[in-house]
Backbone bond lengths (Angstrom), bond angles and torsions (degrees), N, CA, C in turn:
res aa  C-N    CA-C-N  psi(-1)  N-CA   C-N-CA  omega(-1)  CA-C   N-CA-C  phi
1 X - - - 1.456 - - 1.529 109.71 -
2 X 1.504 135.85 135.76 0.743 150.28 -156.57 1.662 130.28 -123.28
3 X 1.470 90.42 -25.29 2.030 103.99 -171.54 1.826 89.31 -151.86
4 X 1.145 105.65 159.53 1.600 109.00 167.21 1.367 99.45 -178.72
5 X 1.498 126.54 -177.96 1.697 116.40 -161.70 1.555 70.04 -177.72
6 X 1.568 102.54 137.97 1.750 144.59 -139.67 2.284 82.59 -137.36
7 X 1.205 101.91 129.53 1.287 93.96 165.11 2.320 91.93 -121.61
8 X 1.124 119.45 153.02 1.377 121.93 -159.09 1.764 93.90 -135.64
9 X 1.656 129.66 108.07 1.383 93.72 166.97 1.835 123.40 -90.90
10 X 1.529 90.77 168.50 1.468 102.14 168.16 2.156 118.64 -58.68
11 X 1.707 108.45 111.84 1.392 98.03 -174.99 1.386 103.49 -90.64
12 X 1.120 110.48 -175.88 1.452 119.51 159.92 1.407 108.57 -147.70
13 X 1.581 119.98 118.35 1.264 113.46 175.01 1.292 123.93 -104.12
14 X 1.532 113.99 -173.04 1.639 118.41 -173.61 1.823 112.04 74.31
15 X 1.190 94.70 -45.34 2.015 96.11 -169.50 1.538 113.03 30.81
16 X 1.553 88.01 52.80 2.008 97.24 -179.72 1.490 99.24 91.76
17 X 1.509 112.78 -120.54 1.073 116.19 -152.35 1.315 108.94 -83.80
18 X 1.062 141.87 -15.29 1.485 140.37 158.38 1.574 127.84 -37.34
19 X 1.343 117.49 31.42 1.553 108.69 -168.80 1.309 131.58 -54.73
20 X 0.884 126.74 144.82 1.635 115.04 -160.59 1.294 139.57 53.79
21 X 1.318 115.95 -16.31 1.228 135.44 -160.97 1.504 127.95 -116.36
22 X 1.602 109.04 -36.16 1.262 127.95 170.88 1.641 113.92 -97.66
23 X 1.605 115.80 128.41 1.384 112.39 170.47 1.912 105.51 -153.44
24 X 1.718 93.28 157.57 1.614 100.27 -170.10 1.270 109.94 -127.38
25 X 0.963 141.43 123.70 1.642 147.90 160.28 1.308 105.63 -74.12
26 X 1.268 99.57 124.84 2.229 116.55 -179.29 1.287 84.57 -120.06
27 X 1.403 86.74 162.44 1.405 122.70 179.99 1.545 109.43 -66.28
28 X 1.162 145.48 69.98 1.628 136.27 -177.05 1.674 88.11 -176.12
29 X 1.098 131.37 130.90 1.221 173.06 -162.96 1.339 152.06 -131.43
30 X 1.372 113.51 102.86 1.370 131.07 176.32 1.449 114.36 -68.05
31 X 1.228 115.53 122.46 1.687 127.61 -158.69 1.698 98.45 -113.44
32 X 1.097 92.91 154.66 1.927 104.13 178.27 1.269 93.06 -153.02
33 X 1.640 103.55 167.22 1.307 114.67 -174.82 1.552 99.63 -154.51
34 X 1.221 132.85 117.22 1.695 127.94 168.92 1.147 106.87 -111.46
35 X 1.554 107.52 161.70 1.405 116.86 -179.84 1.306 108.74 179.92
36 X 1.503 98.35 126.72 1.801 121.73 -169.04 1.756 98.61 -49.89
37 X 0.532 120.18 164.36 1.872 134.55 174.88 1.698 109.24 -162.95
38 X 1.371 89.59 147.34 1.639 98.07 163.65 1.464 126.91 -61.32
39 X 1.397 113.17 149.69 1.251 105.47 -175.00 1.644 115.31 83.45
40 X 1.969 104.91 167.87 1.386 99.55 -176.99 1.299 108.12 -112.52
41 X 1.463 119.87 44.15 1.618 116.05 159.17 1.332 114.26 -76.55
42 X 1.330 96.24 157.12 1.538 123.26 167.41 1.242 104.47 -103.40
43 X 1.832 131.04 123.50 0.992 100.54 153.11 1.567 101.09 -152.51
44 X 1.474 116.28 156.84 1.437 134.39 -147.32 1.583 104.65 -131.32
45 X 1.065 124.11 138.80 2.258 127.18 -158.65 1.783 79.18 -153.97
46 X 1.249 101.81 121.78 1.531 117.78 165.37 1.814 110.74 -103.59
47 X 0.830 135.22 122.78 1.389 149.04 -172.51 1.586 120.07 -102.82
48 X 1.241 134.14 108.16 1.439 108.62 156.73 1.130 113.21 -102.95
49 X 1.402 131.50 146.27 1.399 160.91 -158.83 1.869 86.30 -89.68
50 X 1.455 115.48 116.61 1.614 106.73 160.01 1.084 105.01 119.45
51 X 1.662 99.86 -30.60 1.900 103.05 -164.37 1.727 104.48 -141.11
52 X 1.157 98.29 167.77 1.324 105.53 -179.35 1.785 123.69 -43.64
53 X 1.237 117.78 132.76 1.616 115.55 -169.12 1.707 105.92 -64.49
54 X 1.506 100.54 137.21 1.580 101.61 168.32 1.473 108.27 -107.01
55 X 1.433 113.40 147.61 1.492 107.61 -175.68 1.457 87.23 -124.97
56 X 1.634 102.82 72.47 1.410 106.73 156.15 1.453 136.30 -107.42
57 X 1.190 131.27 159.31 1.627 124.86 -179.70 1.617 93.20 -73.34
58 X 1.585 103.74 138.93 1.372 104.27 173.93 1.920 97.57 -115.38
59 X 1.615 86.67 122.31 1.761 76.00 -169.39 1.072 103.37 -103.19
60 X 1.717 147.04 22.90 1.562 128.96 144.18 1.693 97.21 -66.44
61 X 1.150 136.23 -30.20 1.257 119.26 -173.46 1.397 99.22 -84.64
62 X 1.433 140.82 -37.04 1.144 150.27 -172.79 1.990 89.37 -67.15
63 X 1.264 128.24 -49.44 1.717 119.61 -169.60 1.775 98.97 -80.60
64 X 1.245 128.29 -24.75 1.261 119.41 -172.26 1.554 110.48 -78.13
65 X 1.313 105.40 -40.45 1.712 126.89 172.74 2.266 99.15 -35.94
66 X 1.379 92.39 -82.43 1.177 117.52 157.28 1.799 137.71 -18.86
67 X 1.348 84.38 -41.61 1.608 90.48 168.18 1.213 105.89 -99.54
68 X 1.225 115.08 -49.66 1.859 93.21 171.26 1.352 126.11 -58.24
69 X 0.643 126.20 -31.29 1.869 139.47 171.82 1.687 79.34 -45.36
70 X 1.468 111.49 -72.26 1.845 89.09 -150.48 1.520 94.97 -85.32
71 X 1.459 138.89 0.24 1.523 123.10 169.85 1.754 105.12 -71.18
72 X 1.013 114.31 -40.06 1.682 106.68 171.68 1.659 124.51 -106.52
73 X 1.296 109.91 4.01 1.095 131.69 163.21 2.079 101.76 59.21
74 X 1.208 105.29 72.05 1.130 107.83 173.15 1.934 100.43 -158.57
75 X 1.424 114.40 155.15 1.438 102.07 -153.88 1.851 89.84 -112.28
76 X 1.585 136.70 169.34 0.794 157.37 179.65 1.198 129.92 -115.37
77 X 1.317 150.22 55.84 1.468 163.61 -158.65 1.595 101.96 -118.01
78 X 1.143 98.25 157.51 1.332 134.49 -177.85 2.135 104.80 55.57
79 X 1.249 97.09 94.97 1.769 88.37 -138.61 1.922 80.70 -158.08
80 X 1.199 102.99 108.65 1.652 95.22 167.43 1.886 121.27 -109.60
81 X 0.758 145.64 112.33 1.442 149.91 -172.61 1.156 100.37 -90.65
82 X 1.562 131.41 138.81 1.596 123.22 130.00 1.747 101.26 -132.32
83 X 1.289 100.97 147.11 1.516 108.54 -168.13 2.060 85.89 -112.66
84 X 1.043 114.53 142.96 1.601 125.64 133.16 1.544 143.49 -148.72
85 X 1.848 74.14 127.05 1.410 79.24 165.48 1.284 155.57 -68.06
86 X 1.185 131.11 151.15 1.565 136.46 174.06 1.223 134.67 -67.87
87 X 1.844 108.09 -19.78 1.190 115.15 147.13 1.770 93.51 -157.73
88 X 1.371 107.11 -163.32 1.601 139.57 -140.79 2.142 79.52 -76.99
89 X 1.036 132.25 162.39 1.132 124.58 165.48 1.329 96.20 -110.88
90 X 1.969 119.02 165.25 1.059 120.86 -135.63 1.278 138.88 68.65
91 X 1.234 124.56 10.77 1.311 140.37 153.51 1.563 128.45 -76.52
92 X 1.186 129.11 -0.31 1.137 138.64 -166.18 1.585 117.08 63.93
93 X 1.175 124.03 55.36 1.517 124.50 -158.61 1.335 107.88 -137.06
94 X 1.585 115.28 12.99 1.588 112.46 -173.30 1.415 109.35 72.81
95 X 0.898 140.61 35.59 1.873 143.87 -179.21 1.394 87.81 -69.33
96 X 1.229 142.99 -66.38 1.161 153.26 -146.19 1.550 101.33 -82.34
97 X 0.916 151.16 -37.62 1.593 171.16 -94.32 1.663 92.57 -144.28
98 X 1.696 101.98 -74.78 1.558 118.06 162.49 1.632 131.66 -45.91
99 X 1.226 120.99 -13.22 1.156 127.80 -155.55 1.551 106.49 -112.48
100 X 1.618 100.72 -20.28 1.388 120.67 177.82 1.342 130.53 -78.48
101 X 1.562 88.85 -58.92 1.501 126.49 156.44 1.300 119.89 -28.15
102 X 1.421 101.81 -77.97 2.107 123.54 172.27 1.453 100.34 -32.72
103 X 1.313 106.95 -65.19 1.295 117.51 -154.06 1.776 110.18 -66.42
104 X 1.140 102.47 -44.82 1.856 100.45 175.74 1.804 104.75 -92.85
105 X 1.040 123.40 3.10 1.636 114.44 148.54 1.440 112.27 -91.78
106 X 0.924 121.92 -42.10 1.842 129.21 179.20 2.101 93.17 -38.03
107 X 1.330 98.18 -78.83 1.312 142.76 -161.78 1.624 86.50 -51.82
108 X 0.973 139.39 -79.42 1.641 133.91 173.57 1.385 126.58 -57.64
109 X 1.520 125.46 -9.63 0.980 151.68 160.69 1.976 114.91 -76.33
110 X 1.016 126.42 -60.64 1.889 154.32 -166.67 1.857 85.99 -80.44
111 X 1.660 126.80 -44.97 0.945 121.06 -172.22 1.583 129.45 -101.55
112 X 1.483 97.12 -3.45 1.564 106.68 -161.05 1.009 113.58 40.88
113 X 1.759 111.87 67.15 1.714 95.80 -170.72 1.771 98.07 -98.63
114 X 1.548 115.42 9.35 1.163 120.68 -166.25 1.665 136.95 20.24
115 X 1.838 89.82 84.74 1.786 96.05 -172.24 1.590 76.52 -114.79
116 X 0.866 116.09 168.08 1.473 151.81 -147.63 1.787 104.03 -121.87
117 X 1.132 115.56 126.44 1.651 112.91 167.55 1.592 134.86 -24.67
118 X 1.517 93.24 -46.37 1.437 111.29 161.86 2.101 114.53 -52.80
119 X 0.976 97.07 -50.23 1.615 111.19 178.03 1.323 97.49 -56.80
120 X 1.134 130.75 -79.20 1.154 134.36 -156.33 1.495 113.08 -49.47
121 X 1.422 102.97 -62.49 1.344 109.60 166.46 1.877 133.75 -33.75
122 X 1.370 105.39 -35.88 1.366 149.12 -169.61 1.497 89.79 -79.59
123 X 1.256 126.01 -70.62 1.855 126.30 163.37 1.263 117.28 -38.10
124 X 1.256 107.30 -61.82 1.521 108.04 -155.45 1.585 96.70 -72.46
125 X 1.123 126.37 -45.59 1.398 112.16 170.11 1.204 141.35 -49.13
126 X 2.101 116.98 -26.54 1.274 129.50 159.53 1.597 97.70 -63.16
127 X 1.343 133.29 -66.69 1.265 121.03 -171.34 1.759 124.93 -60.47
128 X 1.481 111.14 -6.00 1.919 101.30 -156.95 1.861 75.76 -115.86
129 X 1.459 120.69 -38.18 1.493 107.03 -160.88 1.413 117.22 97.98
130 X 0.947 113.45 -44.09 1.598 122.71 -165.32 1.605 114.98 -126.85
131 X 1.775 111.98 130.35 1.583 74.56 -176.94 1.992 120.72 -133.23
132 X 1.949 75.93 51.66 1.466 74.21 174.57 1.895 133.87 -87.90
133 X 1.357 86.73 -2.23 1.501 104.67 169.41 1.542 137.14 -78.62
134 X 1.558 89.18 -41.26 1.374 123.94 -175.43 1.833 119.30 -82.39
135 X 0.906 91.00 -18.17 1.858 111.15 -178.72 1.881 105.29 -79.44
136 X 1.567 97.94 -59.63 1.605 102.47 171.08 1.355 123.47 -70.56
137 X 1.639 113.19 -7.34 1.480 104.97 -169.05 1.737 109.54 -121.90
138 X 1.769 91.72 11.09 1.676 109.73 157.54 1.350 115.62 -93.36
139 X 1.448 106.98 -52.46 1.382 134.30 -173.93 1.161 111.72 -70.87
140 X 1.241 135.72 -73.86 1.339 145.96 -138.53 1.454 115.49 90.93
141 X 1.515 130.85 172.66 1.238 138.73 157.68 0.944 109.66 82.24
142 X 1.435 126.36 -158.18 1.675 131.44 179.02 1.279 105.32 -97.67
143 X 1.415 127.84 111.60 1.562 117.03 155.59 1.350 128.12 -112.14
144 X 1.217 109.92 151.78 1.271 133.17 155.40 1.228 135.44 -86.83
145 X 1.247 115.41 144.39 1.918 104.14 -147.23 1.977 92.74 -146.92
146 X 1.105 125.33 159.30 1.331 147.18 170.71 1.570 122.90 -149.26
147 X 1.171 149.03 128.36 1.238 140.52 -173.21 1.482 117.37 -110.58
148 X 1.447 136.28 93.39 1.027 110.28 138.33 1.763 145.39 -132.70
149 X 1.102 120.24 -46.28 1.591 102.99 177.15 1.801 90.99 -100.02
150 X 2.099 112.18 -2.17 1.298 87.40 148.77 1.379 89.99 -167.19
151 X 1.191 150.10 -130.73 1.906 138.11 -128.40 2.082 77.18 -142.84
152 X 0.944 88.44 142.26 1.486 98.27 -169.31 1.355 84.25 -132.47
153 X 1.731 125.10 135.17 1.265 119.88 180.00 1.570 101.02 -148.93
154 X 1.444 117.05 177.04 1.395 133.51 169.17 1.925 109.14 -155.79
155 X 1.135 107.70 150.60 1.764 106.34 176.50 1.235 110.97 -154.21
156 X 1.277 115.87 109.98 1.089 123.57 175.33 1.652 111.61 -116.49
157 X 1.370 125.10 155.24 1.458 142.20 -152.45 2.058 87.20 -97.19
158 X 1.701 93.00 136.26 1.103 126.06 167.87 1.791 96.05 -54.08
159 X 1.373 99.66 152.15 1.649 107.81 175.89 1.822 102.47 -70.34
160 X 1.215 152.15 142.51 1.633 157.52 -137.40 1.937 82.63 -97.88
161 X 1.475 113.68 -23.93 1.589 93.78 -151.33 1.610 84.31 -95.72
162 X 1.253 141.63 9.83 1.485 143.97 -154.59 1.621 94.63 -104.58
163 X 1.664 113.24 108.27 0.989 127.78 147.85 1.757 136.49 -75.22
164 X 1.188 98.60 136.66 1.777 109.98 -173.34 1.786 126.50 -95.08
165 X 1.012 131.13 72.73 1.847 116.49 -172.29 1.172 98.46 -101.60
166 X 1.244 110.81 109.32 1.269 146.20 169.72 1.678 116.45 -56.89
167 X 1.253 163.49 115.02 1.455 159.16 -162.94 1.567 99.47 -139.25
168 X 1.467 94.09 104.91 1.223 105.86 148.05 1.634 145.73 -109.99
169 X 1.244 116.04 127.00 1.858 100.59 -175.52 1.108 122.66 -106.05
170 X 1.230 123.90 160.27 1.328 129.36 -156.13 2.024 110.00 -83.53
171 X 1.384 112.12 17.32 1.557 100.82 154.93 2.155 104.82 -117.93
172 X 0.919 104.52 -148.93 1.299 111.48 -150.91 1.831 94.42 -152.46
173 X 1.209 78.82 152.23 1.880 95.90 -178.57 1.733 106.93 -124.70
174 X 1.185 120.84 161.93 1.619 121.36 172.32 1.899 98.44 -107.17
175 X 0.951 112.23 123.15 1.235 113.48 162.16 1.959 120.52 -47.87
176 X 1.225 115.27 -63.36 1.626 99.10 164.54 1.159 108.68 -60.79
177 X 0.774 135.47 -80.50 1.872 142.69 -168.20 2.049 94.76 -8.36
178 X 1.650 109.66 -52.38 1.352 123.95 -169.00 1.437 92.03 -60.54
179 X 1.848 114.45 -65.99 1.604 90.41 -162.32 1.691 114.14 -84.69
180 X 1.071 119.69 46.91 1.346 124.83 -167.29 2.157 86.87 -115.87
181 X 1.230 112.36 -35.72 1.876 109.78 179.00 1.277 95.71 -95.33
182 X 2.031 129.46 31.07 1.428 109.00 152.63 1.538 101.17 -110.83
183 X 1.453 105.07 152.62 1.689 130.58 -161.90 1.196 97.56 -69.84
184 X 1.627 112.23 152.11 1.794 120.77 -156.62 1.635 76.20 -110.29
185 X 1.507 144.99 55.26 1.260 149.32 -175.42 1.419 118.16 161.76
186 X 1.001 106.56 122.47 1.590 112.31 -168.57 2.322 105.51 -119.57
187 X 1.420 107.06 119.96 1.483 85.30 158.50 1.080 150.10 -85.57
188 X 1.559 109.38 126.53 2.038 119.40 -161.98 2.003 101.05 -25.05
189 X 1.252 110.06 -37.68 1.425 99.77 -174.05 1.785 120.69 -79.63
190 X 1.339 115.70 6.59 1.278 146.61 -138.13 2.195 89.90 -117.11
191 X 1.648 87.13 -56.01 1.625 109.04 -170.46 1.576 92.87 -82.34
192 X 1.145 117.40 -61.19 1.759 100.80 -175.38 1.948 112.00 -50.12
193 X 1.416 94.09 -41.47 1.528 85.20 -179.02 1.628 114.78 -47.67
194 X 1.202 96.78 -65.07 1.691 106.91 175.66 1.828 121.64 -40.73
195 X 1.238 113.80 -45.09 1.093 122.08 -174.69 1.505 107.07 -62.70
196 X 1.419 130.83 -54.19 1.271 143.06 -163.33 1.487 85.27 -61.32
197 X 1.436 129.41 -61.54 1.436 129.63 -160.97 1.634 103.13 -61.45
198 X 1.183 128.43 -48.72 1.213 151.66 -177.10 1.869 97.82 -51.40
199 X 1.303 119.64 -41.26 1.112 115.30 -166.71 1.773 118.21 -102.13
200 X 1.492 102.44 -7.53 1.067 97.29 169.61 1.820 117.68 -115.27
201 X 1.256 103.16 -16.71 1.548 109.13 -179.60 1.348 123.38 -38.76
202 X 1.415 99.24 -31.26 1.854 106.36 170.31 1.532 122.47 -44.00
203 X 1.419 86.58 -57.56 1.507 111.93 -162.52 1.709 99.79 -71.40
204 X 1.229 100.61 -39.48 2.009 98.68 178.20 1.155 112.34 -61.45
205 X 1.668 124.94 -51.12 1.350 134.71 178.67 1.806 109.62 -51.70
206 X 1.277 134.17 -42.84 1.578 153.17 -170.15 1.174 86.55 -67.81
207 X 1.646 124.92 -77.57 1.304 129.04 -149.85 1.698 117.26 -86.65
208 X 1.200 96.98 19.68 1.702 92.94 -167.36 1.393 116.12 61.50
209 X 1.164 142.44 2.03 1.454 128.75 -172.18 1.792 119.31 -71.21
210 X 1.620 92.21 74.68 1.860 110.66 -137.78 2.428 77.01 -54.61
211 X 1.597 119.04 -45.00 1.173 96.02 -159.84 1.780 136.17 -90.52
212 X 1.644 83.35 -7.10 1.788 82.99 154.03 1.870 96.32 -76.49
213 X 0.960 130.93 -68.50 1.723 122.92 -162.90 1.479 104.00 -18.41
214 X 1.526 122.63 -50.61 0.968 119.41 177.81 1.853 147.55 -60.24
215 X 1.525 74.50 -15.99 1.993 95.78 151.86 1.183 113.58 -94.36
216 X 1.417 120.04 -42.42 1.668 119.68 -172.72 1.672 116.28 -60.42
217 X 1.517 119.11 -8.60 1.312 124.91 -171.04 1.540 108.93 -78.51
218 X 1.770 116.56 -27.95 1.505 124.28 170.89 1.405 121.31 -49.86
219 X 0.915 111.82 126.01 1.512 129.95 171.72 1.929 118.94 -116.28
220 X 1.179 111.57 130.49 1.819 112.74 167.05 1.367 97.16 -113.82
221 X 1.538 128.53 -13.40 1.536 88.71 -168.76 1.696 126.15 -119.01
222 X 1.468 95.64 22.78 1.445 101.75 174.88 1.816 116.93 -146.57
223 X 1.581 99.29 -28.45 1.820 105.05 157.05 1.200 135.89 -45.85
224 X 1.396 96.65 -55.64 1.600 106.66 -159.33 1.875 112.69 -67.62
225 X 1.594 99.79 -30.40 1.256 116.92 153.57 1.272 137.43 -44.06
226 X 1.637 119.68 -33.29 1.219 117.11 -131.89 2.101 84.21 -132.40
227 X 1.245 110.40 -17.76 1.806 134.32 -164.27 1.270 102.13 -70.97
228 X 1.797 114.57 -18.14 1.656 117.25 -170.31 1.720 95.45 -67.39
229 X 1.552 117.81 -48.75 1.323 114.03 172.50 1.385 120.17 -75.05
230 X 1.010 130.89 10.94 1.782 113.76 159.40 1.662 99.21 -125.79
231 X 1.563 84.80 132.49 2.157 104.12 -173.58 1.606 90.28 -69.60
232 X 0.879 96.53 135.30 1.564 124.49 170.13 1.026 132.69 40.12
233 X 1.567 87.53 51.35 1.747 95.15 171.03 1.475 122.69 -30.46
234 X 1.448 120.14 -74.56 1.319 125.57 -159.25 1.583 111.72 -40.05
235 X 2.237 95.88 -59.61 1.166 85.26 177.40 1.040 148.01 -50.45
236 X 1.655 106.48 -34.68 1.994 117.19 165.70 1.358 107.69 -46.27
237 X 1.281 129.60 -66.15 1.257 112.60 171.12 1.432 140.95 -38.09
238 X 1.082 102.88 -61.71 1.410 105.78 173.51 1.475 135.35 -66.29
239 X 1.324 109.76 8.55 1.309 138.45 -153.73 1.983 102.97 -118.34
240 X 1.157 93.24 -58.35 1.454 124.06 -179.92 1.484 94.40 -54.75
241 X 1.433 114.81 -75.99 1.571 121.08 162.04 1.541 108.14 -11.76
242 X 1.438 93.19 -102.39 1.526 119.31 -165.25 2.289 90.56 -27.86
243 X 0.784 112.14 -15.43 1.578 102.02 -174.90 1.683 108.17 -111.01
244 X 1.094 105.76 -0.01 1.422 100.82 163.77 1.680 112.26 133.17
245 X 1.651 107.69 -16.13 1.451 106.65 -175.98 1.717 119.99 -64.78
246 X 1.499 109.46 144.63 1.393 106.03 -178.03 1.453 84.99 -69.48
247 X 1.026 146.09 -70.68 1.761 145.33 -131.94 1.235 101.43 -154.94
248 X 1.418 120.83 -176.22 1.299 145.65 -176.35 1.826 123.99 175.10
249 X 1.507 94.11 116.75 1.449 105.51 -163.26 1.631 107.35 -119.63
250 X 1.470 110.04 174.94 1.345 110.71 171.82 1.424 111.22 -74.79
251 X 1.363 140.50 172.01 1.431 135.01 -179.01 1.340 82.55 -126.55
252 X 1.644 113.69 99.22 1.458 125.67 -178.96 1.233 117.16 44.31
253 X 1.387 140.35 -144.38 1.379 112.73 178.51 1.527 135.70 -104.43
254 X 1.519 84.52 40.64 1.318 91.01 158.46 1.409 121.31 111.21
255 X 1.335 135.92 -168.37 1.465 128.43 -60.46 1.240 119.40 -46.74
256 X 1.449 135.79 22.46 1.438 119.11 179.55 1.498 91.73 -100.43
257 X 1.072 118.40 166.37 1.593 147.69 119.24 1.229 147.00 -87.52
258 X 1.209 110.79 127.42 1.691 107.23 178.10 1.473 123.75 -112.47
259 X 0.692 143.03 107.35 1.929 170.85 143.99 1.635 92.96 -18.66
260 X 1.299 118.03 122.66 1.526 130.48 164.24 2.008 97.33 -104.24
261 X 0.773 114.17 123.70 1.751 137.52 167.00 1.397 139.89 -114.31
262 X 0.922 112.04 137.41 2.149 101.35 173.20 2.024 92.19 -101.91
263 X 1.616 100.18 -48.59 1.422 98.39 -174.56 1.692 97.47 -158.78
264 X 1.528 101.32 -162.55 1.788 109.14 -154.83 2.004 113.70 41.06
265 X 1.167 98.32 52.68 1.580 101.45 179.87 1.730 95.42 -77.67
266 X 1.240 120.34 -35.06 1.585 113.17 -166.13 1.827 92.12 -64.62
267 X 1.085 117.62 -81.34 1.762 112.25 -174.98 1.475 108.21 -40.59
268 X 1.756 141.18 -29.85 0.852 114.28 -165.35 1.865 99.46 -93.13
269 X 1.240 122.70 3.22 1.401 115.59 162.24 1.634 117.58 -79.68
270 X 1.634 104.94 -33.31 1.380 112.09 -175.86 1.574 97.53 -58.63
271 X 1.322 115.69 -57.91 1.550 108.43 -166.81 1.340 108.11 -54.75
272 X 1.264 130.68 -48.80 1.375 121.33 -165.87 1.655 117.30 -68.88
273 X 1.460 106.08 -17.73 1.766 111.40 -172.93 1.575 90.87 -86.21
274 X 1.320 117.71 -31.51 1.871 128.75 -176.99 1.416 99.72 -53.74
275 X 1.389 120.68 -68.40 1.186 146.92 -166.85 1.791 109.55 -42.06
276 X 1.329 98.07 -72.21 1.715 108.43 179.73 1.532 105.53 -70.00
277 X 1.430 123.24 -20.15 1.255 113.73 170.03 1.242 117.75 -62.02
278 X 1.147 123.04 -17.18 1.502 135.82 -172.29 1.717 116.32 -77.58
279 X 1.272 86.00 -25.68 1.746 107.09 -172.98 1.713 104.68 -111.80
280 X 1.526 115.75 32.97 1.165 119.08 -163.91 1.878 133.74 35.27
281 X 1.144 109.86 4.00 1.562 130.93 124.96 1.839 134.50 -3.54
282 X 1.401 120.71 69.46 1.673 99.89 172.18 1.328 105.31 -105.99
283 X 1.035 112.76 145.64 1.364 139.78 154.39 0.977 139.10 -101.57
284 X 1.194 116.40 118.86 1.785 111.40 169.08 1.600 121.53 -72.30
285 X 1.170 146.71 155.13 1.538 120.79 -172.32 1.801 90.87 -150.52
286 X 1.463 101.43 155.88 2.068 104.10 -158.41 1.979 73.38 -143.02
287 X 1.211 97.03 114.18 1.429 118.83 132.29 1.481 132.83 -57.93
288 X 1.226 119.85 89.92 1.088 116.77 -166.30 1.903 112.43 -147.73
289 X 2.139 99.42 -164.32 1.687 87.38 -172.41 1.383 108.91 -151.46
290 X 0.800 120.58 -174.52 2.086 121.22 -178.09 1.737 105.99 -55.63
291 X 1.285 120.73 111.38 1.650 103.80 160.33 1.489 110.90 -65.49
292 X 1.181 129.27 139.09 1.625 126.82 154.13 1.489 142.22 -77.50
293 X 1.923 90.29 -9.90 1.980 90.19 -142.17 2.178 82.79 -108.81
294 X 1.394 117.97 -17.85 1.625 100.22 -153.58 1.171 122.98 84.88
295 X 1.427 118.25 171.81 1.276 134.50 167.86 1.821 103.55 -40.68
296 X 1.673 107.06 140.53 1.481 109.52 -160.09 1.831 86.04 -136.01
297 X 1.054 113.79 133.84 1.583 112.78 154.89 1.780 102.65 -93.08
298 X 1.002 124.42 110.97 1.393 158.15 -173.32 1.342 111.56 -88.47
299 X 1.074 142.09 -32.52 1.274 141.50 -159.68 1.908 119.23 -176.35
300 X 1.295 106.29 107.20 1.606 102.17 -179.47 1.682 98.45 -143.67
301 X 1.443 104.68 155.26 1.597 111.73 162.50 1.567 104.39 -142.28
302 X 1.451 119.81 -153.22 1.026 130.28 -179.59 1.637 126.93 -108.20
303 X 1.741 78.84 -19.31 1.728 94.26 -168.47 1.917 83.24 -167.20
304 X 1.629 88.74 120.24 1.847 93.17 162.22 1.558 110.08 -66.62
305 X 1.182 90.82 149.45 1.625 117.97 -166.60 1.239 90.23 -114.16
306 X 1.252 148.41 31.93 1.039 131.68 178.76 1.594 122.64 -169.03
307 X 1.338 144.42 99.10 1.268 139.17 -136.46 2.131 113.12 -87.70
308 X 1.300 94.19 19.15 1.710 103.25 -177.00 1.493 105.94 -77.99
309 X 0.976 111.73 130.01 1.837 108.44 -179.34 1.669 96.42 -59.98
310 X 1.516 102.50 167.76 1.318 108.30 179.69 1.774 96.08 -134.33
């Protein structure tokens, strides 16, 4: 095999009170494309989808490449990558999660190096740290995750009638920078709140139980922190609401938001792009819904049939 193309979706973790722990794969997708080449270059083309092409080295795919090379100790040359994205990374959208992912399914896929889901998973977690991103954007669906001597998981499928509007704005957040304004102390009544929400949100999201979901979306112990960087929170919320949304959460830490819906998803995107426009704020906003399936190899042959760079 010679060429093949990795489709990766966009996660969103936490869904409020779930920190670390809760994550969702939507329908919108980070695409890759490999392909054997002559010679022993490496070479890596970062793309954004929307906006002008960057022909930059993307080095989470460039460090993931890398660690597998020395976890099975065999090297990777003559090897072309381009990943694109769907939007800017740093958005809270799993960019980082996806980039990992692609790259050690591409890579075990292009090589038959035959590692197993478990493996992969098992990587991407030494390389990402965390694995609420990485679980939905192997898996698919909603997971739930626990860590200890290794990734303890469960996934169960979004309810079919559960709509997704996605809000994105046009600056960018740092992921440490975010958990660096959460409190080195949390109150026990602070953690039970969270936990109860944390433990049933699954089951609301599966079963449709659209009006508990709509309490279970509260969070104290990582929002309220994190809300100083997005303009007007409240009002988005309450706004979003008043038009039909069950909830509205950070999309990990941030700057996106994600909109939970049954229906009126078109007005409840208008309000929220209305809203931050107000606060000099644009957004782009994606109507969208639960992925189920994970990372997909989409497309492979033996020999491109076709002379268009990829």
């Amino acid at each position: 095999m010679n060429y093949l193309e990795v489709k990766v979706p966009v996660t969103s973790a936490n869904l409020g009170p779930g920190y670390d722990t809760l994550g969702m794969a939507l329908q919108i997708y980070y695409r890759f494309k490999f392909e054997k080449i002559d010679g022993e270059i490496l070479e890596i083309n970062l793309k954004i989808s929307g906006d002008k092409n960057y022909d930059l080295q993307d080095d989470l795919i460039k460090r993931t490449l890398n660690y597998l090379e020395n976890k099975i100790d065999r090297g990777f040359k003559g090897l072309k990558i381009t990943e694109e994205l769907p939007f800017l990374a740093g958005k809270g959208l799993g960019s980082s999660a996806a980039a990992i992912i692609g790259t050690l399914v591409g890579l075990n896929s292009l090589y038959e190096l035959g590692l197993s889901q478990g493996d992969i998973l098992s990587m991407a977690y030494e390389i990402e740290g965390h694995p609420d991103n990485i679980t939905p954007a192997l898996f698919g669906g909603l997971n739930i995750t626990a860590v200890g001597d290794r990734i303890y998981r469960e996934k169960l499928h979004p309810h079919p009638d559960l709509s997704l509007i996605l809000a994105v704005p046009d600056y960018m957040a740092n992921t440490e920078e975010q958990r660096r304004l959460l409190p080195s102390r949390i109150k026990m009544k602070d953690i039970t709140y969270n936990q109860s929400r944390t433990a049933l949100l699954p089951f609301a999201l599966a079963s449709g139980n659209w009006e508990m979901l709509q309490e279970l979306l509260n969070d104290r112990i990582h929002q309220p922190y994190r809300l100083a960087e997005t303009p007007a929170w409240n009002q988005l919320v309450d706004q979003a609401k008043a038009e039909g949304a069950i909830g509205v959460v950070l999309s990990g830490a941030g700057p996106s938001i994600l909109a939970f819906a049954r229906d009126r998803e078109e007005e409840i995107a208008e309000t929220i792009r209305k809203v931050w426009l107000e606060y000099g704020v644009k957004a782009k906003t994606v109507i969208t819904g639960a992925d189920i399936l994970g990372a997909q190899v989409t497309n492979f042959n033996s020999k491109r049939e076709d002379n268009d760079e990829c």
